[in-house]
Short mmCIF file of the C-alpha atoms (twelve columns), coordinates in Angstrom:
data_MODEL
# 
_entry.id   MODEL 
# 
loop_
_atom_site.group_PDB 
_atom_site.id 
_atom_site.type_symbol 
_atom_site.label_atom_id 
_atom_site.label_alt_id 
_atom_site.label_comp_id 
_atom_site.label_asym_id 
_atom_site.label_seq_id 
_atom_site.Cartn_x 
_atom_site.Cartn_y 
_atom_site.Cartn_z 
_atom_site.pdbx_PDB_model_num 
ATOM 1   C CA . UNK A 1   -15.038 4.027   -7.744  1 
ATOM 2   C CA . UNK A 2   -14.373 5.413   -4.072  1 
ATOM 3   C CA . UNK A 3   -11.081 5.796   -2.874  1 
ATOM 4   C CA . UNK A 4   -10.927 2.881   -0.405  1 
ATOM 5   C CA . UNK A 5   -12.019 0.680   -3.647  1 
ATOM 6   C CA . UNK A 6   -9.005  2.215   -6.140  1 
ATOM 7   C CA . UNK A 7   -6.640  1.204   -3.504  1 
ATOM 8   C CA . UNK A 8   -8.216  -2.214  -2.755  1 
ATOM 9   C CA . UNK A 9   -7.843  -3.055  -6.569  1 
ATOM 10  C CA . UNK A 10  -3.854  -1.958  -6.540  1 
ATOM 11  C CA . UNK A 11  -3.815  -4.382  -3.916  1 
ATOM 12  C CA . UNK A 12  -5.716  -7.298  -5.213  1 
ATOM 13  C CA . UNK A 13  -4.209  -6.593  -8.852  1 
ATOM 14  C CA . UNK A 14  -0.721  -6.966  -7.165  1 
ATOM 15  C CA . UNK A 15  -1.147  -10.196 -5.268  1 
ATOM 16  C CA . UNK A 16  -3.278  -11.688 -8.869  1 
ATOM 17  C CA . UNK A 17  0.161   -10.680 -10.620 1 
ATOM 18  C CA . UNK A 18  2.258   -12.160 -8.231  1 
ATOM 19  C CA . UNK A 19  0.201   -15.208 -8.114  1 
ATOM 20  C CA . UNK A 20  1.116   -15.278 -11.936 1 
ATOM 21  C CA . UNK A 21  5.084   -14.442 -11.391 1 
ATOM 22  C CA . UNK A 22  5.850   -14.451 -8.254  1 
ATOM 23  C CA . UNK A 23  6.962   -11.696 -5.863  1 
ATOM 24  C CA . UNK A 24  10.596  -9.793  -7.230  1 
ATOM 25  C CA . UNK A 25  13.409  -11.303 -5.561  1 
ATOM 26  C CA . UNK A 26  16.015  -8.859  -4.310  1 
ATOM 27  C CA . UNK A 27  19.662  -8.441  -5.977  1 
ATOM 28  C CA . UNK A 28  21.076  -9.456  -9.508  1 
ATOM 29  C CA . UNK A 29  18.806  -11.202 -12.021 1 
ATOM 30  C CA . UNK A 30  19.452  -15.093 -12.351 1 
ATOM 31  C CA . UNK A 31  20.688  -16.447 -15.055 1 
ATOM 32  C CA . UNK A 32  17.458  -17.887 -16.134 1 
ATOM 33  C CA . UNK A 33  15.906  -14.652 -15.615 1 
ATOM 34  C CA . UNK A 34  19.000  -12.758 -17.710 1 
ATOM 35  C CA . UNK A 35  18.485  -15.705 -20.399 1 
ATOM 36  C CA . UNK A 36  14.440  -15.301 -20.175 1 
ATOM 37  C CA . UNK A 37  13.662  -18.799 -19.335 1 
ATOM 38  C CA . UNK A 38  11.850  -17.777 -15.587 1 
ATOM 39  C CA . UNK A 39  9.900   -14.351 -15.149 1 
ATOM 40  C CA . UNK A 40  11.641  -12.064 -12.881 1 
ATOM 41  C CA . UNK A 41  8.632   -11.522 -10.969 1 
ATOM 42  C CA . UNK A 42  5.839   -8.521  -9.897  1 
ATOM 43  C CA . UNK A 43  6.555   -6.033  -7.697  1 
ATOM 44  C CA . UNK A 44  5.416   -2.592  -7.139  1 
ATOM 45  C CA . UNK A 45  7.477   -0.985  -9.542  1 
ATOM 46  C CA . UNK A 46  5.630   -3.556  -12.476 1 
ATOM 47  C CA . UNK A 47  2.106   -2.069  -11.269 1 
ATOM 48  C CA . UNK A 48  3.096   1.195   -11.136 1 
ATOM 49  C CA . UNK A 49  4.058   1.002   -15.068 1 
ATOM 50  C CA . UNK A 50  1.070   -0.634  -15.234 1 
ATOM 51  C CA . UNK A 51  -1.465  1.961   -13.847 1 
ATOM 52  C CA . UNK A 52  1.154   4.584   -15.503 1 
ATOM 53  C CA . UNK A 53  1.336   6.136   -11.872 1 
ATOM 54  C CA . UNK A 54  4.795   6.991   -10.005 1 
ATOM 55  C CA . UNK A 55  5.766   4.028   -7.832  1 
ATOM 56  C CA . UNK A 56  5.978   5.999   -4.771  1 
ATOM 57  C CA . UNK A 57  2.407   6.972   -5.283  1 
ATOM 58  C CA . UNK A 58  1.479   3.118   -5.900  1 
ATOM 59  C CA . UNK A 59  3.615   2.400   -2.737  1 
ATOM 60  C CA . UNK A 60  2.023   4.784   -0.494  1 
ATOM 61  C CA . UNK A 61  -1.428  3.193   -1.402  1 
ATOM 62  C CA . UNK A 62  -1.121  -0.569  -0.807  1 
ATOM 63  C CA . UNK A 63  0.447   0.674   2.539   1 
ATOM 64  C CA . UNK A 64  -2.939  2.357   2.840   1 
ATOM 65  C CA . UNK A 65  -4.804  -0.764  1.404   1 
ATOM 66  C CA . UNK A 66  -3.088  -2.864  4.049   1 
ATOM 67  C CA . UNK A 67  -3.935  -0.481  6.845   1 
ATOM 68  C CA . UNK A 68  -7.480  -0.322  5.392   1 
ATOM 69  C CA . UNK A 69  -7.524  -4.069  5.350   1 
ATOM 70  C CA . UNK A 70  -6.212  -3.800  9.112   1 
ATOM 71  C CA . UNK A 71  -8.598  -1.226  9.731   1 
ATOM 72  C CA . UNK A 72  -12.146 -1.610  7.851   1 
ATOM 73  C CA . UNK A 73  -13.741 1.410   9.449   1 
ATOM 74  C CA . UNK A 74  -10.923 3.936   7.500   1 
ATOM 75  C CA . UNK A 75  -13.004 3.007   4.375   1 
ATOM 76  C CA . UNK A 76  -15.790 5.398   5.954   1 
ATOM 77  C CA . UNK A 77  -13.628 8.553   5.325   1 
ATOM 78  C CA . UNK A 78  -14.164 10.558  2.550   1 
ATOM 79  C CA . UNK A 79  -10.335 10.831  1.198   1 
ATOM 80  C CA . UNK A 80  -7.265  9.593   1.800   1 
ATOM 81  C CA . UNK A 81  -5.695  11.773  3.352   1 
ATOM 82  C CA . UNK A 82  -9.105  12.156  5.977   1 
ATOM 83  C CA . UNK A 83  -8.430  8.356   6.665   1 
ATOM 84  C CA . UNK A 84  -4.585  9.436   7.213   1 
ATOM 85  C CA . UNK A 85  -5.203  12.121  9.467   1 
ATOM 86  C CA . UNK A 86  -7.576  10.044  11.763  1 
ATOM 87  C CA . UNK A 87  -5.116  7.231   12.070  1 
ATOM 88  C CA . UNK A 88  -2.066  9.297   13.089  1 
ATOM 89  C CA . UNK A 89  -4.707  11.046  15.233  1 
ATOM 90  C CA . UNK A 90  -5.368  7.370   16.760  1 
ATOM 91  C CA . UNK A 91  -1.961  6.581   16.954  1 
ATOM 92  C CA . UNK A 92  -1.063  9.587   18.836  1 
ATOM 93  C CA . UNK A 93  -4.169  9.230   21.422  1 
ATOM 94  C CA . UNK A 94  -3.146  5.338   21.803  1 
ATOM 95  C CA . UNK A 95  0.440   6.817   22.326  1 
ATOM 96  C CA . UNK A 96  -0.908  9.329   25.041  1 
ATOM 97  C CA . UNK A 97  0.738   12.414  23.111  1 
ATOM 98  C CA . UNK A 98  -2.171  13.639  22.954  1 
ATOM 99  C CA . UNK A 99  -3.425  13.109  26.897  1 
ATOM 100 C CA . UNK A 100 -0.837  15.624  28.489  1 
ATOM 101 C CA . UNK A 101 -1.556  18.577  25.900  1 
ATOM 102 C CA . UNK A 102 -5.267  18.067  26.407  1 
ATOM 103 C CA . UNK A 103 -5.048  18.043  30.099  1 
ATOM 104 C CA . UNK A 104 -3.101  20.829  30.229  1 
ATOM 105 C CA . UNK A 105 -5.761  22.862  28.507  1 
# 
């Protein structure tokens, strides 16, 4: 499985869950959650137990699986982190950081 497809499945795994229990609402549990009569939803922190990963980890790659999504031709890098450094590259051409220092050389 390539990278771009391991992150794609987090992402399509997440939204199947949520489908199933909904997205985790924020603050204290309901009372029908606390009594167990309504399922207290799917969030990232569920898939990360899951996939047995750290949630930051899973965090950091649905962000990339939306940017992916977003941006199709970041699938033809050969990491993650080669599709991370070309979008902040992008990013910092589009925000003309990178236009003064290469005129000035």
């Amino acid at each position: 499985m390539t990278w771009h497809e391991e992150i794609l499945g987090k992402q399509r795994l997440l939204e199947t869950y949520q489908r199933l229990y909904g997205a985790p609402s924020g603050g204290a549990p309901t009372k029908a959650v606390s009594l167990g009569m309504r399922p207290a939803g799917f969030g990232v922190r569920k898939l990360a137990e899951l996939l047995n990963e750290d949630p930051a980890q899973t965090s950091r790659d649905l962000d990339m699986a939306a940017l992916v999504t977003k941006i199709p031709i970041l699938k033809n890098e050969p990491d993650r982190e080669s599709a991370k450094r070309k979008l902040v590259l992008a990013i910092a051409i589009q925000g003309g950081k990178l236009a003064a220092h290469v005129a000035s050389h």
